[in-house]
C-alpha positions as CSV (number, residue, x, y, z in Angstrom):
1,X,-80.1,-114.5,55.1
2,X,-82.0,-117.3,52.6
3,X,-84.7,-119.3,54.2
4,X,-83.9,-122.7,54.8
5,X,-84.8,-125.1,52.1
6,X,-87.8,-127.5,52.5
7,X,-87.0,-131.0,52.2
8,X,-88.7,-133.3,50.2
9,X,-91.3,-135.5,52.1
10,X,-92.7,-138.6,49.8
11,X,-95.1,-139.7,52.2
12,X,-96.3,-136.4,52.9
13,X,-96.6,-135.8,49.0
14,X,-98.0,-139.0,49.1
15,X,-100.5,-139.2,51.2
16,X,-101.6,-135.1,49.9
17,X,-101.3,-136.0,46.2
18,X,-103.1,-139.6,45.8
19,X,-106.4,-138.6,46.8
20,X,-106.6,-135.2,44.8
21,X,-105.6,-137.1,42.0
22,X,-108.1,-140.1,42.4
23,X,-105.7,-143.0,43.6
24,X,-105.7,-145.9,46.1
25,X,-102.3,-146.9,46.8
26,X,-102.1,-150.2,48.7
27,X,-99.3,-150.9,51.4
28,X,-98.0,-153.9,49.1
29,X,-97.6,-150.7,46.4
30,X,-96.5,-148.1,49.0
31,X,-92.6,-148.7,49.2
32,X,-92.2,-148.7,45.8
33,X,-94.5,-145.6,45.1
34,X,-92.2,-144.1,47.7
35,X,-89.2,-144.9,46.3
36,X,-90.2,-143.5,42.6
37,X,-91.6,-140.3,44.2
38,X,-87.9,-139.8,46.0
39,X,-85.8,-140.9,42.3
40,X,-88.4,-138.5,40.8
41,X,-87.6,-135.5,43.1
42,X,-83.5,-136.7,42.5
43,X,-84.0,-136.1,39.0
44,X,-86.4,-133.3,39.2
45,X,-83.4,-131.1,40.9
46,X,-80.9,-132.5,37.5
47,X,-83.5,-130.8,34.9
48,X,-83.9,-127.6,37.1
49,X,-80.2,-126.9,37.9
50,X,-80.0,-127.0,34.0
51,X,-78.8,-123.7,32.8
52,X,-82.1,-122.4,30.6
53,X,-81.0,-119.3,28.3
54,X,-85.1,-117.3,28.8
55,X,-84.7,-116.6,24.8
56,X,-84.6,-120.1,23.5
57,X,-87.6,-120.4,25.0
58,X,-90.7,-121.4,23.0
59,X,-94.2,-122.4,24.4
60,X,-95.2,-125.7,23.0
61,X,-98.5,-125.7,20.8
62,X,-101.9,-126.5,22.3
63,X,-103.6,-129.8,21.3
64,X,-107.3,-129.6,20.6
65,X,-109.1,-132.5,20.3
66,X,-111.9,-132.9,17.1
67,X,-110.9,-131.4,13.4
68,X,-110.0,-128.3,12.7
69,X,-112.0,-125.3,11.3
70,X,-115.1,-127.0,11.0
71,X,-116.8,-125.6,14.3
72,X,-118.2,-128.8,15.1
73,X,-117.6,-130.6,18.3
74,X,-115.8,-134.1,17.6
């Protein structure tokens, strides 16, 4: 028997996810940060149920800020 599972809570992410990432999120800009979080999750379950064959899969490349091969910080 699969455990049951856990629905999606925007407030809860929310109110969780705002402060570790530095935001202040008014209630006149709560609804609609609520709203964008659920469409987000909706869409976030599309891309996922996507099949994903595990060979065609290639790491993207790394960005590193300043120019290359000159060992000097930019």
């Amino acid at each position: 028997m699969s455990e049951p599972k856990p629905v999606f809570d925007a407030a809860r992410h929310c109110d969780a996810m705002a402060p570790a990432l530095g935001l202040e999120i008014s209630e006149e800009q709560r609804p609609a940060v609520l709203q964008f979080l659920a469409v987000a999750k909706a869409m976030s379950e599309i891309v996922f149920a996507a099949p994903l064959d595990e060979a065609s899969f290639e790491p993207a490349g790394v960005f590193r800020a300043g120019r290359p091969h000159d060992g000097e910080p930019a």
